[in-house]
MIPADREN-745162 format. One record per residue: residue number from 1; x, y, z of N, C-alpha, C, O in turn; residue in three letters. Coordinates in steps of 0.02 Angstrom, whole numbers, plus 50000, padded with zeros to 5 digits. Example, Ala and Ser with C-alpha at 12.3 -4.5 7.8 and 13.67 -1.06 7.14 Angstrom:
<sites>
n | nX | nY | nZ | caX | caY | caZ | cX | cY | cZ | oX | oY | oZ | res
1 | 50660 | 49716 | 50390 | 50615 | 49775 | 50390 | 50660 | 49835 | 50390 | 50712 | 49834 | 50423 | ALA
2 | 50642 | 49888 | 50354 | 50684 | 49947 | 50357 | 50645 | 50002 | 50394 | 50670 | 50057 | 50402 | SER
</sites>
This chain:
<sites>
n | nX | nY | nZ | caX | caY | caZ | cX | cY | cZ | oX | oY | oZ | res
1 | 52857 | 58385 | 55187 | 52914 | 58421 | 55160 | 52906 | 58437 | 55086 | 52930 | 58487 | 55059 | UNK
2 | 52861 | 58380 | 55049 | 52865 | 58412 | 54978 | 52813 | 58466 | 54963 | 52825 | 58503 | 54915 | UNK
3 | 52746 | 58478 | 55006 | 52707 | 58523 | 54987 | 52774 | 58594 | 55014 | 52771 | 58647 | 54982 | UNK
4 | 52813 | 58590 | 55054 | 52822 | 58659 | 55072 | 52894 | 58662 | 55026 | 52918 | 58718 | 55033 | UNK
5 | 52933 | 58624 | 54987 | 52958 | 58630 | 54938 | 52928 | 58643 | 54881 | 52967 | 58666 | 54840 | UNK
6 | 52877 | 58637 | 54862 | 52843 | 58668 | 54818 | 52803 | 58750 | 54841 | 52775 | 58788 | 54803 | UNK
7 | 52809 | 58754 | 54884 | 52784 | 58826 | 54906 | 52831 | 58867 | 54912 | 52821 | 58928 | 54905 | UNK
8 | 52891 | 58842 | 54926 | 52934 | 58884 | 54922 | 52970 | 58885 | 54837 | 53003 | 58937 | 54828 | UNK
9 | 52970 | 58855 | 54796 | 52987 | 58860 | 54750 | 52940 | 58927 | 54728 | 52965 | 58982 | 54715 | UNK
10 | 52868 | 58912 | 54726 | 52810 | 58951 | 54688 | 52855 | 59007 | 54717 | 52887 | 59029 | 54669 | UNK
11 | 52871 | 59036 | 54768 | 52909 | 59124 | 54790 | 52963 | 59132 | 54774 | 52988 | 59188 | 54782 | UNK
12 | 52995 | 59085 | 54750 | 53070 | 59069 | 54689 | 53033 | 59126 | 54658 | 53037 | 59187 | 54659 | UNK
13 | 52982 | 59066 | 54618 | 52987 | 59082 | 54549 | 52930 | 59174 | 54538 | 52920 | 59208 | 54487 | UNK
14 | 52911 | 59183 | 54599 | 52878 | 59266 | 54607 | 52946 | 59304 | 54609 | 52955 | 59351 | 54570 | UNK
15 | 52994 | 59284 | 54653 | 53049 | 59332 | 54675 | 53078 | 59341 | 54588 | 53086 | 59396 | 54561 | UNK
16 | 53092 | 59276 | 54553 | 53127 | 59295 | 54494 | 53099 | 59335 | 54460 | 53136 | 59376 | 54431 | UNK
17 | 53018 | 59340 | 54448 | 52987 | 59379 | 54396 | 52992 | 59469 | 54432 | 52991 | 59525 | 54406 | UNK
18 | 52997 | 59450 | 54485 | 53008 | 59539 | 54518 | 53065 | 59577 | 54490 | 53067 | 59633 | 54464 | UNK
19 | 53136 | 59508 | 54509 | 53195 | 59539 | 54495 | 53226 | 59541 | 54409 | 53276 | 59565 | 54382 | UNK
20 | 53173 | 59506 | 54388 | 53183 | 59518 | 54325 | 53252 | 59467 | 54294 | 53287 | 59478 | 54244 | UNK
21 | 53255 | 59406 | 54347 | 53300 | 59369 | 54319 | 53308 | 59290 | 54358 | 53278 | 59288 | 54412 | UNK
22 | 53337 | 59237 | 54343 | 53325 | 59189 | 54341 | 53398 | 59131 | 54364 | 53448 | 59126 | 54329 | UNK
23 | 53389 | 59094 | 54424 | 53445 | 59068 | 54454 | 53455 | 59007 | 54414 | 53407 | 58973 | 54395 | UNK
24 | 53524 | 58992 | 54402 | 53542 | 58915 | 54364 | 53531 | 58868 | 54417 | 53498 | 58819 | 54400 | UNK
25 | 53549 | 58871 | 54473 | 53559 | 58821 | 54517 | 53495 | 58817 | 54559 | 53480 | 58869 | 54588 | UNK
26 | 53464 | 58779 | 54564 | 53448 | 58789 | 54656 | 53441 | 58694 | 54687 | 53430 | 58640 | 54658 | UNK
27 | 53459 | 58720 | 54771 | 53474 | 58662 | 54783 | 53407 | 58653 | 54853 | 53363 | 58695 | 54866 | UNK
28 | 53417 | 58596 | 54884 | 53363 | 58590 | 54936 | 53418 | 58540 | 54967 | 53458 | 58510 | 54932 | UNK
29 | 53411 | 58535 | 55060 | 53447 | 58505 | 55078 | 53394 | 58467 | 55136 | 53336 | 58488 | 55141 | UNK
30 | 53415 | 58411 | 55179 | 53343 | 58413 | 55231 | 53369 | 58451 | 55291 | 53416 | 58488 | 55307 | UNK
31 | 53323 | 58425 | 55313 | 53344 | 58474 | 55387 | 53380 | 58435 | 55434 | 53398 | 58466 | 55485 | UNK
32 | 53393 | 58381 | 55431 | 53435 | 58339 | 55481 | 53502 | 58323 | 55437 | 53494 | 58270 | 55406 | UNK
33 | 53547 | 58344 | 55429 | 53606 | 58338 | 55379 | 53639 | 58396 | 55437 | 53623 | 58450 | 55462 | UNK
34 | 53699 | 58342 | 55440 | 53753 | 58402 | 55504 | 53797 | 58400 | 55439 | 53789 | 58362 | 55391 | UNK
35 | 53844 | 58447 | 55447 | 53898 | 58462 | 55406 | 53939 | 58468 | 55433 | 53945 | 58501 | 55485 | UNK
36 | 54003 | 58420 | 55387 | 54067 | 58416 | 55401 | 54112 | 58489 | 55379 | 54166 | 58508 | 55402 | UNK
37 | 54061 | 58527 | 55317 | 54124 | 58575 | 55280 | 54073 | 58615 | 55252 | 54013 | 58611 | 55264 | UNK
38 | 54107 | 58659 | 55210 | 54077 | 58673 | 55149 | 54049 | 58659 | 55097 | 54091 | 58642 | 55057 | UNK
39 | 53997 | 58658 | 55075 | 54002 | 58630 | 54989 | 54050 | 58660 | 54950 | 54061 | 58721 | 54958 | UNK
40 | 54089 | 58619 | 54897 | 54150 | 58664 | 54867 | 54114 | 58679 | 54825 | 54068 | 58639 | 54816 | UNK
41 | 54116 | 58738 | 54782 | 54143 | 58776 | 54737 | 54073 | 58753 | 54660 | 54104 | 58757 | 54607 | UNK
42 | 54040 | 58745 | 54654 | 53982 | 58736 | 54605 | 53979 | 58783 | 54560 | 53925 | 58792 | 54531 | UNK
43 | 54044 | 58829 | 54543 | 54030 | 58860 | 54495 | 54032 | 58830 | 54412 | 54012 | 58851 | 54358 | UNK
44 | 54064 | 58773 | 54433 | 54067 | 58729 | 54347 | 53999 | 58681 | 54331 | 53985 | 58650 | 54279 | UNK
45 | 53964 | 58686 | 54393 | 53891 | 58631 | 54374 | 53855 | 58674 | 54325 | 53833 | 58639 | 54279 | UNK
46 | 53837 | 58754 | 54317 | 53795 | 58768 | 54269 | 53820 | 58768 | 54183 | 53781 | 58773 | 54135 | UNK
47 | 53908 | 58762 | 54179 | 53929 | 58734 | 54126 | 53929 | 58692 | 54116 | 53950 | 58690 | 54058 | UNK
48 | 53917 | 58638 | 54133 | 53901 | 58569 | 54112 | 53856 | 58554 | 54045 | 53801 | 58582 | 54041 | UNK
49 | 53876 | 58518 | 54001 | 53810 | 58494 | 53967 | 53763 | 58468 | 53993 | 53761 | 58420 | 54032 | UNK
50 | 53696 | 58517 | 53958 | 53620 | 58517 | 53978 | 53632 | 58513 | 54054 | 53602 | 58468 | 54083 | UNK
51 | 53675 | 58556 | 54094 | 53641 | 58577 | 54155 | 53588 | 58592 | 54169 | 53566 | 58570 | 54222 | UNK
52 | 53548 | 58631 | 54131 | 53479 | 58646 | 54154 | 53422 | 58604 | 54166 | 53373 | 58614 | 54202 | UNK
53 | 53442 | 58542 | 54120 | 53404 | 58473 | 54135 | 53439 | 58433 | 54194 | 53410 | 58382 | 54212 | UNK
54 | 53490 | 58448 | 54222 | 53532 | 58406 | 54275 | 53518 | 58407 | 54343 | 53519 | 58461 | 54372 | UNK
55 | 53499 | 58335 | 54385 | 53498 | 58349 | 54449 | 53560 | 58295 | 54483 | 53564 | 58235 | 54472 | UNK
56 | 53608 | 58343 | 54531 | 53655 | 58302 | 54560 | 53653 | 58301 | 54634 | 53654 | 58349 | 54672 | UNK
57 | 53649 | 58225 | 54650 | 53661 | 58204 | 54729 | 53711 | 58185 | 54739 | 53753 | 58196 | 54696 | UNK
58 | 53731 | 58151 | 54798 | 53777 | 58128 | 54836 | 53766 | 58060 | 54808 | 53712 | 58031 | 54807 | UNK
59 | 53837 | 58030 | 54780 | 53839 | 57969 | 54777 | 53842 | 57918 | 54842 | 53890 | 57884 | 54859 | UNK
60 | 53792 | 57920 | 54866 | 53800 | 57878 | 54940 | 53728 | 57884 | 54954 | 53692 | 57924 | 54924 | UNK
61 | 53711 | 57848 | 54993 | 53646 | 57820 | 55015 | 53595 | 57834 | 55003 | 53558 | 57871 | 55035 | UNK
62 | 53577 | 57784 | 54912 | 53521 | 57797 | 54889 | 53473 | 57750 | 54883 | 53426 | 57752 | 54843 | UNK
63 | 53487 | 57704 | 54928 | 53426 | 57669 | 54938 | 53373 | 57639 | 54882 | 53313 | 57631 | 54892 | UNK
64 | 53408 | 57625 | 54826 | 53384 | 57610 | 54782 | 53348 | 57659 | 54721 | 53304 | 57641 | 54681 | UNK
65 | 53370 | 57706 | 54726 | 53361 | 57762 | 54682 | 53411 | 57836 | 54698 | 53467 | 57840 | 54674 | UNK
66 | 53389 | 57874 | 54727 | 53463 | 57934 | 54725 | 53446 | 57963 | 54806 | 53393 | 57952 | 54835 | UNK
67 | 53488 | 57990 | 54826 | 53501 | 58023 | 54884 | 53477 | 58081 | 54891 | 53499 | 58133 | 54866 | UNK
68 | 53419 | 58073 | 54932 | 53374 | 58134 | 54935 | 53377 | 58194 | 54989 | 53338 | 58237 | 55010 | UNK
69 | 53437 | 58177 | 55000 | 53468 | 58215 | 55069 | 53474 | 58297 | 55050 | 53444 | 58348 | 55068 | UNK
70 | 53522 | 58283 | 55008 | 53542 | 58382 | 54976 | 53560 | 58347 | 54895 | 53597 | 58301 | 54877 | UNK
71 | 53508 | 58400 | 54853 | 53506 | 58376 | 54798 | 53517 | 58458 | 54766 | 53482 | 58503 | 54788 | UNK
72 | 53576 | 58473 | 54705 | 53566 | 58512 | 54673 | 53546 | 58509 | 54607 | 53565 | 58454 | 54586 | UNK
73 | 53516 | 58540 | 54561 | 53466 | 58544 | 54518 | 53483 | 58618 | 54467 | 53496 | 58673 | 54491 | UNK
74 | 53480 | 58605 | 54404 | 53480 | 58650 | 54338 | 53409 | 58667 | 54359 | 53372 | 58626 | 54387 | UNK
75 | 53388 | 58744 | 54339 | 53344 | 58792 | 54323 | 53279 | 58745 | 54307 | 53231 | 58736 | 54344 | UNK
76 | 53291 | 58716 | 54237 | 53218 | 58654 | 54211 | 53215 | 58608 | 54249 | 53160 | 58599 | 54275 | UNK
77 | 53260 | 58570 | 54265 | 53270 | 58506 | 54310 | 53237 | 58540 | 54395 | 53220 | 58503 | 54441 | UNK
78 | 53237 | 58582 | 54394 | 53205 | 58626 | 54464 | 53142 | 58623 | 54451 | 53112 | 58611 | 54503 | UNK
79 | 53104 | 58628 | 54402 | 53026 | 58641 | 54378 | 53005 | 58599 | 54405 | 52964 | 58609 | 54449 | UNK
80 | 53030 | 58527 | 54387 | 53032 | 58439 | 54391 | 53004 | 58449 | 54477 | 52948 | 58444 | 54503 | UNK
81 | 53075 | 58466 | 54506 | 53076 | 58418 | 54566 | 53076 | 58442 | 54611 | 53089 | 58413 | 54664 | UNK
82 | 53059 | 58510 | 54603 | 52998 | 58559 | 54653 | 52958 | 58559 | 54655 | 52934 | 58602 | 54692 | UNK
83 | 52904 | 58505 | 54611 | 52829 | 58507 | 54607 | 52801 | 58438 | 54605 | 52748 | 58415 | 54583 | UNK
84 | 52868 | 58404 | 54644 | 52860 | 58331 | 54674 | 52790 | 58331 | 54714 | 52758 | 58280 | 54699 | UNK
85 | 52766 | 58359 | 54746 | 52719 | 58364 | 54781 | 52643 | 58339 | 54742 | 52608 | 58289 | 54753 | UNK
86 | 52635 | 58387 | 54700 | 52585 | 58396 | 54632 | 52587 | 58340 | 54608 | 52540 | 58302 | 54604 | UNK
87 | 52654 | 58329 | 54588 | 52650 | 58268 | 54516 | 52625 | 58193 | 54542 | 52597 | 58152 | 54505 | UNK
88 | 52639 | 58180 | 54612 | 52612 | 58131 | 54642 | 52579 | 58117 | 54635 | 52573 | 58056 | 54628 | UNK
89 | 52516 | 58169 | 54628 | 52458 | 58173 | 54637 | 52416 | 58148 | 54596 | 52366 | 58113 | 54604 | UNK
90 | 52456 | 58178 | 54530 | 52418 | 58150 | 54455 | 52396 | 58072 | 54446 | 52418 | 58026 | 54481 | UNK
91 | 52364 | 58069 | 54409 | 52350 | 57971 | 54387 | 52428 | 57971 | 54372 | 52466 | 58019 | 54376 | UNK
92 | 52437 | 57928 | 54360 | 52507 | 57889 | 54372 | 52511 | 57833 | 54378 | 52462 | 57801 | 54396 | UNK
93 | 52582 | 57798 | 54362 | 52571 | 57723 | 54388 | 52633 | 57741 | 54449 | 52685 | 57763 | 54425 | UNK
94 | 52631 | 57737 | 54498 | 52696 | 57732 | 54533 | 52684 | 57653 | 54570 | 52709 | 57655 | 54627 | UNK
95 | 52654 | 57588 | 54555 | 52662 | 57548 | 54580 | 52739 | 57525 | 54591 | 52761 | 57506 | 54644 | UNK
96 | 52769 | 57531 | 54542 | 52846 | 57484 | 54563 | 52896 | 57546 | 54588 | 52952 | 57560 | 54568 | UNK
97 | 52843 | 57584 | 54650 | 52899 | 57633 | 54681 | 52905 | 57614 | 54771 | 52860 | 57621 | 54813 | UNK
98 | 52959 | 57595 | 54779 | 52949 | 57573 | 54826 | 52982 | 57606 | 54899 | 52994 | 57580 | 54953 | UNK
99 | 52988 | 57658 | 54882 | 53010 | 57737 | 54933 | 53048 | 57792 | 54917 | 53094 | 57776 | 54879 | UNK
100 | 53047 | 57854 | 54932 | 53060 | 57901 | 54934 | 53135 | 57923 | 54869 | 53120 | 57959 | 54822 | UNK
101 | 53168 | 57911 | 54872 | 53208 | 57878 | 54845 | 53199 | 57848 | 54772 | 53228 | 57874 | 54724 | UNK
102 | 53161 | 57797 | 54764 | 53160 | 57759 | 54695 | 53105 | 57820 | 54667 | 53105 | 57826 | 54606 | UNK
103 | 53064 | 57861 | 54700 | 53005 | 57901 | 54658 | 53056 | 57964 | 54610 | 53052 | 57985 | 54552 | UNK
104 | 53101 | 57978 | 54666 | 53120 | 58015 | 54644 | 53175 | 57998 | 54561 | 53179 | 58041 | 54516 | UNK
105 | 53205 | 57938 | 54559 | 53238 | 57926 | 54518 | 53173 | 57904 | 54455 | 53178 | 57910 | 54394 | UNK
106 | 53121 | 57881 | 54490 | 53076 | 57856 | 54431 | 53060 | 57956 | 54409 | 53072 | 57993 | 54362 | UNK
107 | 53049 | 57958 | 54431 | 53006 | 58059 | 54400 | 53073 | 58071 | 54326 | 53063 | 58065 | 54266 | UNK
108 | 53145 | 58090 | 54371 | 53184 | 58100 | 54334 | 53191 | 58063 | 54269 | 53195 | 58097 | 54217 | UNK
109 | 53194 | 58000 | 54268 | 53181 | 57970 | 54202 | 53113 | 57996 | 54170 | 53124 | 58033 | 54122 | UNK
110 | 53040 | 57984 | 54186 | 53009 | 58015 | 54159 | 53027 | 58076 | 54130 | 53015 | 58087 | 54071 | UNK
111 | 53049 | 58109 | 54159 | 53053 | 58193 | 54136 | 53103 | 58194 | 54094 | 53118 | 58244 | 54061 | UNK
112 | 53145 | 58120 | 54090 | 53204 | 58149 | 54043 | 53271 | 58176 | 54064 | 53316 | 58181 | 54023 | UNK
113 | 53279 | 58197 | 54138 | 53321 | 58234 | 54148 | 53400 | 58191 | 54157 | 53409 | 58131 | 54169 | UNK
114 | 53428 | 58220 | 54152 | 53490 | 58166 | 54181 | 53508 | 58197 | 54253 | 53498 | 58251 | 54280 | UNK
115 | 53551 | 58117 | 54275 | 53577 | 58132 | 54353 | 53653 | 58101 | 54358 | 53675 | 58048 | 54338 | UNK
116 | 53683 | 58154 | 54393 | 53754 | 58150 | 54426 | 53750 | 58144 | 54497 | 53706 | 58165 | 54534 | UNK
117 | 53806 | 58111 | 54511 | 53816 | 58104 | 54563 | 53901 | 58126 | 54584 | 53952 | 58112 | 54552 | UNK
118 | 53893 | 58170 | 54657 | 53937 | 58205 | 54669 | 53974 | 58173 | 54732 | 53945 | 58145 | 54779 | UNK
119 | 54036 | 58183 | 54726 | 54069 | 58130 | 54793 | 54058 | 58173 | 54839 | 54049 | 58233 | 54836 | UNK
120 | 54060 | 58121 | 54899 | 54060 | 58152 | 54965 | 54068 | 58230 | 55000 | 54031 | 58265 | 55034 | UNK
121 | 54139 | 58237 | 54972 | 54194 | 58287 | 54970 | 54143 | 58349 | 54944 | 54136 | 58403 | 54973 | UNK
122 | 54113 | 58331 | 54889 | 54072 | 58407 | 54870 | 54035 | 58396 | 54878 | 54001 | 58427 | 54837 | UNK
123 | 53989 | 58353 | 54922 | 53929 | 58388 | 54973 | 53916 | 58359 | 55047 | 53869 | 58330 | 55073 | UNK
124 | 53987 | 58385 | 55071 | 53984 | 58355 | 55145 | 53940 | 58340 | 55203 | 53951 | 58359 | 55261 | UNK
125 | 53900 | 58313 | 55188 | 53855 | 58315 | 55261 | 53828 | 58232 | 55264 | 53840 | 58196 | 55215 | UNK
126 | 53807 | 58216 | 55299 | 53764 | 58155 | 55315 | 53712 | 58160 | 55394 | 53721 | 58189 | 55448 | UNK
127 | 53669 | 58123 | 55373 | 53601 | 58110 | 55428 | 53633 | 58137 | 55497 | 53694 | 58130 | 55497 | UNK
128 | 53608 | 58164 | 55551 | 53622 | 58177 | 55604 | 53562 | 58199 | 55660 | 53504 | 58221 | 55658 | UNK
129 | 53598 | 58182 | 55697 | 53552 | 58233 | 55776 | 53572 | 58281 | 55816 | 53622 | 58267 | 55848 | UNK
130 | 53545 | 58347 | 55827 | 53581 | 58370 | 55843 | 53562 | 58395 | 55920 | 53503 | 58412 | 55926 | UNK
131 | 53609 | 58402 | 55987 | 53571 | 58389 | 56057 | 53594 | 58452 | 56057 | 53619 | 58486 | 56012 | UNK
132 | 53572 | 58471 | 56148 | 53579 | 58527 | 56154 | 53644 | 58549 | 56174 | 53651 | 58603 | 56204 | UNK
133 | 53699 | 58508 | 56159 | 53754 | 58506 | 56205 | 53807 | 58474 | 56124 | 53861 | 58493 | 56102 | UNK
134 | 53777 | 58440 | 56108 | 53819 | 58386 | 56035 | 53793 | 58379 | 55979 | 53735 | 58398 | 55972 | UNK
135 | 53826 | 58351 | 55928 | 53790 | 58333 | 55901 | 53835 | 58254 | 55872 | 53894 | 58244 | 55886 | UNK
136 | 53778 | 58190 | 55818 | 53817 | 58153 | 55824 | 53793 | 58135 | 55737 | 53755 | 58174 | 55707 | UNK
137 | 53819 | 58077 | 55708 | 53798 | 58064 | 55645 | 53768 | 57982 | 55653 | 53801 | 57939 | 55682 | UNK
138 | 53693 | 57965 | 55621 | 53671 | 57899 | 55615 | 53722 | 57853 | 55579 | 53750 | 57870 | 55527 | UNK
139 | 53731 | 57791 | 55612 | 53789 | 57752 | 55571 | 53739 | 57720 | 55514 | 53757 | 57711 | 55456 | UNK
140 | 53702 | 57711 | 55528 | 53669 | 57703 | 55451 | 53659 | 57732 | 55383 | 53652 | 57706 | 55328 | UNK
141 | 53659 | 57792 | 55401 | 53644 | 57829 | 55304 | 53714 | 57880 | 55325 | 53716 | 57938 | 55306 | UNK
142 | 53774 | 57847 | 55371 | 53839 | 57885 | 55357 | 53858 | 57858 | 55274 | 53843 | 57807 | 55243 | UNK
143 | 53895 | 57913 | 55258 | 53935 | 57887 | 55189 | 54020 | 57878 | 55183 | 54055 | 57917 | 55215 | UNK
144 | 54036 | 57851 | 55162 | 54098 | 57825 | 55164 | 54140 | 57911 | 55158 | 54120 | 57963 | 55131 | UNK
145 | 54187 | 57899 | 55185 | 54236 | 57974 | 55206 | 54190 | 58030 | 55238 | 54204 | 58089 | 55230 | UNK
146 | 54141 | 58013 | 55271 | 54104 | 58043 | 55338 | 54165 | 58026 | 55398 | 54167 | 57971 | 55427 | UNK
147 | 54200 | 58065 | 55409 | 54225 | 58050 | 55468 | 54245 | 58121 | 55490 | 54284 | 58154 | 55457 | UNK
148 | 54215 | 58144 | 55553 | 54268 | 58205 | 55552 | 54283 | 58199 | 55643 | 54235 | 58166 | 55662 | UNK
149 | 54326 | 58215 | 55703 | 54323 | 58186 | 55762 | 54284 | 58263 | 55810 | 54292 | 58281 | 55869 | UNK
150 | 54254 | 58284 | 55770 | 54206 | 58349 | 55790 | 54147 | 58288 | 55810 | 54147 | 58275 | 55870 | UNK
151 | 54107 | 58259 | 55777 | 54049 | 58217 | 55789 | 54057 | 58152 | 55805 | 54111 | 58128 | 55788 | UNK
152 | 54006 | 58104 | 55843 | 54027 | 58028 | 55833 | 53965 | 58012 | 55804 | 53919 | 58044 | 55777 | UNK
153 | 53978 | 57947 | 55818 | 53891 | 57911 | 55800 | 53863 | 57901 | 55851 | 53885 | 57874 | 55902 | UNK
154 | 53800 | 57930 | 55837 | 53756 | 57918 | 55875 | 53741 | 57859 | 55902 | 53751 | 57813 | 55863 | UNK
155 | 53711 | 57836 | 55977 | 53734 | 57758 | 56010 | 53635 | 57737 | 55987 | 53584 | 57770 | 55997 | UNK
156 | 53645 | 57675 | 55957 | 53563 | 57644 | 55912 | 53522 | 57625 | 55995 | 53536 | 57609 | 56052 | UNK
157 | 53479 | 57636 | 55961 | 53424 | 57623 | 55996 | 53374 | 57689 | 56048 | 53323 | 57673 | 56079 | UNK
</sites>
């Protein structure tokens, strides 16, 4: 997923130089995230101070670093963590990273950037499966006010 987040950024960043202009926001979500709603309303994240250095997740299941589920991201803070792929790669120390999750909060400190975290409510979704008939939500990486009686949880095992 991160080489093709970084490939798709690289046609971001072709499409902007075509159109001759440049998005504040961009976000990435995964592909297993059912949604309860909408995302509300993100027109006040690019006013924020140093938005452009800002990346905001879901305050909920971060596993020891941030929630890598649907993450939105300032313009610079996009450079960062669209080229997660690459930066891996470099010498580095990532010994005290201990998954997906903590790399990502370790990068962000490196880079400097700051991180928010956004309630539930403005970015509704959590882990899911979806059948050909239903769909349901994992009770494990649910987040608190995940409830809607459209979905259940999925039965473990």
């Amino acid at each position: 997923k991160w080489q093709m987040r970084e490939a798709l950024w690289n046609a971001i960043q072709l499409a902007e130089r075509c159109l001759r202009m440049q998005y504040s926001l961009v976000m990435w979500t995964r592909e297993d995230q059912l949604w309860y709603g909408n995302i509300t309303s993100l027109v006040s994240l690019p006013h924020e101070p140093f938005a452009s250095r800002r990346v905001w997740s879901k305050g909920c299941q971060e596993f020891g670093g941030i929630s890598d589920k649907t993450v939105i991201m300032g313009r610079a803070a996009a450079q960062v963590m669209l080229t997660l792929y690459s930066s891996f790669w470099r010498p580095c120390d990532w010994a005290h990273v201990s998954n997906e999750e903590s790399y990502l909060t370790r990068v962000i400190r490196i880079h400097r950037l700051s991180l928010a975290r956004l309630d539930f409510s403005r970015i509704p979704s959590s882990d899911g499966i979806l059948f050909k008939t239903h769909a349901c939500f994992i009770k494990l990486y649910k987040c608190e006010g995940a409830d809607d009686p459209r979905y259940t949880v999925c039965p473990e095992g």
